[in-house]
C-alpha positions in Angstrom: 167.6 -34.4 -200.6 166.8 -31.2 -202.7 167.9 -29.1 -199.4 171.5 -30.5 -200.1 171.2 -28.2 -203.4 170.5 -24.5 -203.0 167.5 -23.6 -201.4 164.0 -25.5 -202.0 162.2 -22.1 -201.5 163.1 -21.2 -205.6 161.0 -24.3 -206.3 158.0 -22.0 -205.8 155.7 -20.8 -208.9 154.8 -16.9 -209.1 151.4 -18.3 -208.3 152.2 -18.8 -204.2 151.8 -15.3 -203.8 148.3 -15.2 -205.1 147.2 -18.0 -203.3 148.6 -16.4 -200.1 146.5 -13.8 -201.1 143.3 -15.6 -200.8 143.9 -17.1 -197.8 144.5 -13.0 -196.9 140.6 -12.4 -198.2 139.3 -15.4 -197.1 140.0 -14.8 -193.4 139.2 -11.3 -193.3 136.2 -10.6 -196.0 134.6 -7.6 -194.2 135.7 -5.7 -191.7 138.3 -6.3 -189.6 136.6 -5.2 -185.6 140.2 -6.8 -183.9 142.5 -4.9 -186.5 140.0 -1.4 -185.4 140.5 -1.8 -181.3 144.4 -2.2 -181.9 145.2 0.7 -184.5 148.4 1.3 -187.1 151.0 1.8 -184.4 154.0 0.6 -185.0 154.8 -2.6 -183.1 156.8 -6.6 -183.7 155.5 -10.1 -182.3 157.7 -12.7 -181.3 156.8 -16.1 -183.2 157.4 -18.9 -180.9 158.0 -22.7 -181.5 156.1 -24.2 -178.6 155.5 -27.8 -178.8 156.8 -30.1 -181.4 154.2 -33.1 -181.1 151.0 -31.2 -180.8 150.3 -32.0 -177.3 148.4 -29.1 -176.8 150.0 -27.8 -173.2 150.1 -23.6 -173.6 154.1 -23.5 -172.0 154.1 -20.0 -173.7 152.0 -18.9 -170.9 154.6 -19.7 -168.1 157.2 -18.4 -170.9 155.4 -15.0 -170.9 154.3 -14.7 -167.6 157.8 -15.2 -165.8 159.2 -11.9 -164.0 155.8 -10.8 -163.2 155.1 -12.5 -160.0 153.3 -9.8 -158.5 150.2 -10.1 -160.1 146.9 -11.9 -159.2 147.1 -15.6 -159.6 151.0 -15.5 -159.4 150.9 -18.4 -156.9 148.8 -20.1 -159.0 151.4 -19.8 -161.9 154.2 -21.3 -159.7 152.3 -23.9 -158.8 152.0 -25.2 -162.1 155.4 -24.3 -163.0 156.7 -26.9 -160.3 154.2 -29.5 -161.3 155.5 -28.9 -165.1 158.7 -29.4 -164.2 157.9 -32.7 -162.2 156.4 -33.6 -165.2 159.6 -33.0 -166.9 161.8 -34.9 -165.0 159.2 -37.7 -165.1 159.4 -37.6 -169.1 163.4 -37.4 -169.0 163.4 -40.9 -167.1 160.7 -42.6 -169.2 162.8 -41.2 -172.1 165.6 -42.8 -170.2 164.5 -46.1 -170.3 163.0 -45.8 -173.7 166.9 -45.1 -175.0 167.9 -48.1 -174.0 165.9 -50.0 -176.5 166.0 -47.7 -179.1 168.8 -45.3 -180.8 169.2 -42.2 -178.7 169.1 -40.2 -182.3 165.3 -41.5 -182.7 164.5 -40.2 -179.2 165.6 -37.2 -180.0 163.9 -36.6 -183.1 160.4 -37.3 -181.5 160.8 -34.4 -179.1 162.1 -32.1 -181.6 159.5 -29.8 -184.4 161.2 -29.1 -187.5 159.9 -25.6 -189.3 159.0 -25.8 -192.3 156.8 -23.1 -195.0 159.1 -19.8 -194.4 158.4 -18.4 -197.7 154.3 -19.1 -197.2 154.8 -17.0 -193.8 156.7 -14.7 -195.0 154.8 -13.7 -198.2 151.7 -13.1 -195.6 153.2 -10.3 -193.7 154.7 -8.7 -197.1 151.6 -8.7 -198.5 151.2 -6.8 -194.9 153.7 -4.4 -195.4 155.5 -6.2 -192.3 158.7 -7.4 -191.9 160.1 -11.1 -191.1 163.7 -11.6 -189.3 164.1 -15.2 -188.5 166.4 -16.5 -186.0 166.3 -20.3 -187.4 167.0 -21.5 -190.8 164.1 -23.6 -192.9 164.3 -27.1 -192.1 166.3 -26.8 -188.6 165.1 -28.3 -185.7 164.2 -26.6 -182.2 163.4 -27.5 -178.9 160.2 -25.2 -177.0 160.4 -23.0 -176.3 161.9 -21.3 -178.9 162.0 -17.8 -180.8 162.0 -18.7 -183.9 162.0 -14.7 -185.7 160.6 -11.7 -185.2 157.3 -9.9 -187.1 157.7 -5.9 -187.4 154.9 -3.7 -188.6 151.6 -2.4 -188.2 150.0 -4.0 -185.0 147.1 -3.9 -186.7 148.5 -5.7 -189.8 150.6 -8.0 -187.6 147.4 -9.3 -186.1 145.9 -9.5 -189.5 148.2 -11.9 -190.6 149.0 -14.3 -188.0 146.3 -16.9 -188.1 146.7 -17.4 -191.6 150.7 -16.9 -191.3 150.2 -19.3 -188.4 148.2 -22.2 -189.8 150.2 -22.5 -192.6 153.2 -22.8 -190.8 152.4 -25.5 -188.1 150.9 -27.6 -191.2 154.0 -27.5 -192.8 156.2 -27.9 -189.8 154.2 -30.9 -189.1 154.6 -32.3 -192.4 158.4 -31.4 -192.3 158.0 -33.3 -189.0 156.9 -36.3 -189.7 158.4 -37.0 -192.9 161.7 -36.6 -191.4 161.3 -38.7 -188.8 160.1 -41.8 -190.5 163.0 -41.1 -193.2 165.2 -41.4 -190.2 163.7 -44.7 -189.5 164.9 -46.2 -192.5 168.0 -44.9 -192.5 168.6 -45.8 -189.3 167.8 -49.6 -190.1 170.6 -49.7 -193.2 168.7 -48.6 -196.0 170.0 -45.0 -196.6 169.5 -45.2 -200.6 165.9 -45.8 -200.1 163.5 -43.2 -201.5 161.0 -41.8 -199.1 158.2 -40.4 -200.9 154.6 -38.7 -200.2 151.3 -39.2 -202.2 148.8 -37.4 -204.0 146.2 -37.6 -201.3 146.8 -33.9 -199.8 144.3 -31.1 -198.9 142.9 -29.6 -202.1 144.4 -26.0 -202.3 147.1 -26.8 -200.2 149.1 -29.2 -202.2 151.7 -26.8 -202.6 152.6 -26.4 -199.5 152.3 -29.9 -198.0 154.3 -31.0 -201.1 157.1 -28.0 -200.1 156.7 -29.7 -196.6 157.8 -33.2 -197.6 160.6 -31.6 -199.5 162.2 -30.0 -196.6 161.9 -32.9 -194.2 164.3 -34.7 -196.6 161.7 -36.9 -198.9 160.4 -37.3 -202.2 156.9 -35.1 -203.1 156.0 -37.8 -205.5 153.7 -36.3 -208.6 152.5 -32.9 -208.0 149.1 -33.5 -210.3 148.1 -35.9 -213.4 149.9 -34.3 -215.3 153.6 -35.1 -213.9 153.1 -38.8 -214.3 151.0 -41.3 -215.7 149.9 -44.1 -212.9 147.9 -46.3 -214.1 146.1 -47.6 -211.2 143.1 -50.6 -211.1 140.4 -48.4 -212.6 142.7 -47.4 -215.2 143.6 -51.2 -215.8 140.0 -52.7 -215.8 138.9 -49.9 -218.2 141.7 -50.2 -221.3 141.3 -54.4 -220.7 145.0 -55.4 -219.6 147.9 -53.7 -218.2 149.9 -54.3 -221.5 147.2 -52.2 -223.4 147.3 -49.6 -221.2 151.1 -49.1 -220.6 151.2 -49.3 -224.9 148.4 -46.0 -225.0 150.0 -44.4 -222.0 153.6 -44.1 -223.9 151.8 -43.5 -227.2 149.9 -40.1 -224.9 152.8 -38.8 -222.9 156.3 -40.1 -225.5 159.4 -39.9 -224.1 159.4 -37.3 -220.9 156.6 -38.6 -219.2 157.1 -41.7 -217.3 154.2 -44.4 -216.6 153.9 -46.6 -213.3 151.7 -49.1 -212.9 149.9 -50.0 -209.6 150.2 -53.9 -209.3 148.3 -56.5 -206.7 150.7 -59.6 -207.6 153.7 -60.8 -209.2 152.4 -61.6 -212.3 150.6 -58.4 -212.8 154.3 -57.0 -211.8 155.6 -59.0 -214.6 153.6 -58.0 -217.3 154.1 -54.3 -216.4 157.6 -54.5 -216.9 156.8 -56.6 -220.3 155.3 -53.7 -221.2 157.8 -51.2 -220.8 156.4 -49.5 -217.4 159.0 -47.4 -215.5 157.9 -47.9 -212.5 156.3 -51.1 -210.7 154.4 -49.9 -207.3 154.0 -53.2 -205.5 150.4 -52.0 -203.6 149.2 -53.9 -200.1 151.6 -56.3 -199.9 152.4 -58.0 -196.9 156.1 -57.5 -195.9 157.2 -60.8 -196.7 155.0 -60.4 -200.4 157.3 -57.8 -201.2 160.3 -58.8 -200.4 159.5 -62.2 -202.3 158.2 -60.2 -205.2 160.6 -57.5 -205.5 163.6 -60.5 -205.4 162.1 -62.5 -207.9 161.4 -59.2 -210.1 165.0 -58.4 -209.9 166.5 -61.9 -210.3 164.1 -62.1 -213.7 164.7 -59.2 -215.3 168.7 -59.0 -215.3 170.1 -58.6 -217.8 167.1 -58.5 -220.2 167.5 -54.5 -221.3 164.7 -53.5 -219.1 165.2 -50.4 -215.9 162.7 -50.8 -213.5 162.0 -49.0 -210.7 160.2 -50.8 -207.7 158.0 -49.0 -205.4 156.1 -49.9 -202.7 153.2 -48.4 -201.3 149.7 -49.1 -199.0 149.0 -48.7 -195.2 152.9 -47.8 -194.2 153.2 -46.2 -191.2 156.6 -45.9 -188.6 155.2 -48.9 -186.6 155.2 -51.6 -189.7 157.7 -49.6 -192.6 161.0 -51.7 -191.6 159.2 -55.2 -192.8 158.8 -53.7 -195.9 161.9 -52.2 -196.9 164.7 -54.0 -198.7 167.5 -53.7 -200.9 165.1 -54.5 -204.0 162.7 -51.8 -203.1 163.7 -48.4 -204.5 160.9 -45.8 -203.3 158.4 -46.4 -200.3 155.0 -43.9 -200.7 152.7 -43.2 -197.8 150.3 -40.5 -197.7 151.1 -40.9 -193.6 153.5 -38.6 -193.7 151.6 -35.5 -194.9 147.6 -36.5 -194.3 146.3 -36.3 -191.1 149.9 -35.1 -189.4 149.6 -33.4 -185.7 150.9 -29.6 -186.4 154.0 -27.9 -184.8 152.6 -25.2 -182.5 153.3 -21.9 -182.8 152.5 -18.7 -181.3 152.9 -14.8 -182.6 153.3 -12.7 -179.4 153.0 -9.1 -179.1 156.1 -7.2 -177.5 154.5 -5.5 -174.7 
């Protein structure tokens, strides 16, 4: 885990800042009508983690309404406060039952968001001329509703910056989220050596940060672009003829420092790859009982033969099927589950008033 040593924030390029930037312009092009009503007074915003699993409920409202029971609709308010809380108890003794059949650690970690993308949110409001004071460390996790730090500036500028500041935090946080949760899984069913690793199938422009995400949730970002590795997948494969040819050119291309895997569909194609010198093997859409089969028989071959091979496995994980795949042959598991299509960590910025 890269968190383990120093902080995975001085991973960032100079470049962040000007892609920040453009997020900046894109949102706010012409002129800004909110930013006009509000003015330059000084002012700070509270940025609160709300709820972990996207379920959409506002609790901030209750949160910010409480103390003011003299206004209109203040019954109304109290009447959904004591349903909510209904609803909590309810949840507490489903949760209840739920722990009986499952590690109370696991239960835990589905109620709780993990925030993730401080530097992102941060360089938003500098850019700003704001100020960020954060009351929770990167990669901590929180129960709602919590203040996670404070925003101090220009209301104007505050407001400004939060969508953006906003958007890119709960995908982050989601991403933290879920990666950290299925990594959990694993290593909850005796597999803690196992890599946990994300894919190149991320939002384009925002591979940064969803690779930044997987990092702090405790995984492996996988390669960042074409350059970082060569993977040779089918296409490749069918195009150079054979998957010996096309290990041979890729070592000839990228020498020494730039390691080649090779996607494989059977045993045999997993055999040839590490013939031809592949560093990585990436068993793809297996069943779970294919790779374990495969990955033994790999391993049970190869000894001793002067070969280092790592197996990875990949295709259609998810938290529901991962443990019939993992095994003490299998090295790295990919899924692009844990960063694509992930529900967001809600947030909210909130004016002191």
């Amino acid at each position: 885990m890269a968190s383990a040593h120093g902080s995975v924030s001085h991973l960032l390029p100079p470049s962040y800042k000007r892609m920040v930037s453009a997020w900046l312009e894109e949102d706010c092009p012409n002129f800004d009508y909110g930013g006009f009503v509000v003015g330059e007074k000084a002012g700070e915003a509270r940025l609160l983690g709300k709820s972990p699993v996207g379920l959409g409920i506002d609790f901030v409202f209750l949160y910010e309404k409480r103390g003011r029971g003299r206004e209109r609709g203040s019954f109304f308010v109290l009447l959904v406060l004591v349903c909510l809380i209904h609803c909590v108890i309810l949840c507490c003794i489903m949760l209840k039952y739920f722990a009986a059949c499952f590690k109370p650690s696991l239960i835990e970690n589905l109620l709780q968001g993990i925030v993730a993308g401080v530097p992102f949110f941060d360089e938003v409001f500098n850019q700003l001329d704001c100020t960020v004071e954060w009351h929770i460390q990167e990669g901590e996790s929180f129960d709602p509703i919590k203040h996670c730090a404070t925003v101090k500036g220009p209301v104007r500028k505050i407001l400004l910056g939060e969508r953006v500041a906003l958007n890119t935090l709960a995908r982050c946080s989601g991403i933290a989220t879920k990666s950290a949760r299925l990594l959990s899984l694993i290593h909850s069913a005796g597999h803690a050596n196992t890599i946990l690793a994300g894919t190149r199938k991320t939002t384009p422009g925002f591979r940064l940060v969803e690779k930044y995400g997987l990092l702090i949730g405790g995984c492996d970002p996988h390669r960042h672009d074409l350059s970082a590795m060569t993977m040779l997948k089918d296409n490749h494969i069918w195009a150079a003829g054979s998957i010996t040819r096309a290990v041979h050119a890729a070592k000839a291309a990228g020498g020494f420092a730039v390691k080649v895997e090779v996607e494989c569909q059977s045993e045999a194609e997993a055999d040839e790859a590490v013939a031809a010198g592949a560093d990585v093997v990436m068993l793809d859409n297996f069943t779970g009982e294919g790779v374990q089969v495969t990955a033994r028989g790999l391993r049970e071959r190869w000894r001793g033969k002067g070969r280092e091979f790592l197996i990875e496995v990949s295709g259609g994980l998810t938290e529901e099927n991962v443990g019939g795949f993992v095994c003490g042959d299998v090295d790295v598991v990919s899924t692009s589950s844990i960063h694509q299509g992930v529900q967001h960590v809600d947030f909210s910025l909130k004016i002191t008033h």
